[in-house]
N, C-alpha and C positions, 0 to 999 in steps of 0.2 A: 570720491573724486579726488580725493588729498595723495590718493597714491599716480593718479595721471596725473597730474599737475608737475608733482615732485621728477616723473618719469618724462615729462614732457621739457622740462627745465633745466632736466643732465642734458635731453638731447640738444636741445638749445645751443647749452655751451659749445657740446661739438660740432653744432655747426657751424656754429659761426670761429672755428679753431681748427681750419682745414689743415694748419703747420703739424696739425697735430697728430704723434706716431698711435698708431693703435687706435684711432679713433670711433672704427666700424667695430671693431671688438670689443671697447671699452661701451657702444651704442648697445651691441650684441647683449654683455652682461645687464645694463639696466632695465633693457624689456624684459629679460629674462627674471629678475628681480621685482617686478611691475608687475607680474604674473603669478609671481610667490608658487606656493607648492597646491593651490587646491584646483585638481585638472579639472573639476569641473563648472569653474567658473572663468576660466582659461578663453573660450569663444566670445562670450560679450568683453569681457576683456581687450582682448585683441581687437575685435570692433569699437568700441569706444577709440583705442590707440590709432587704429589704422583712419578711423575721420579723423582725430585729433591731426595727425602727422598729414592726412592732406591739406586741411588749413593752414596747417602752418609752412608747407609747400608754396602752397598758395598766394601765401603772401610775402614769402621772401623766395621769391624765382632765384635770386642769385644764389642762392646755396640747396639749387635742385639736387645736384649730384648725392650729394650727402642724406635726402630726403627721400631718393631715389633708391639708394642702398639698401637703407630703413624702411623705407617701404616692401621693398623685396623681401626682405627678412621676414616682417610682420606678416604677408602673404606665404611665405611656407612654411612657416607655421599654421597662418588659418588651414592650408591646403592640405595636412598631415593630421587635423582632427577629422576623425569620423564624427556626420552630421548628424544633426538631433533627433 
């Protein structure tokens, strides 16, 4: 859980640092990072992230767009594994 948290807590920052250049790429690298190299732990991975990032959606509406992104993201990814 120490790895979503930490990965939940980059995102955080960028969200609430919309000034900020590079922000959906810099979100980009830490799931990626969040995910580390072993593919087949990759799927509940991504499912832990993708609820983590709709509560936290959830409860800050004002930085949907950014949530929105990252959500996108984390979904094509899920969409690109073959199921189990």
């Amino acid at each position: 859980m120490n790895r979503l948290r930490n990965c939940m807590d980059s995102l955080r920052v960028l969200a609430r640092s919309p000034e900020s250049e590079g922000r959906v790429r810099v979100a980009d690298i830490r799931i990626n990072e969040y995910l580390g190299p072993d593919v087949t732990a990759v799927r509940p991975l991504l499912e832990q992230l993708r609820h983590a990032i709709g509560v936290e959606a959830e409860e800050h509406p004002s930085e949907d767009a950014f949530w929105a992104v990252v959500r996108e993201y984390v979904g094509s990814w899920l969409s690109r594994l073959p199921e189990d």
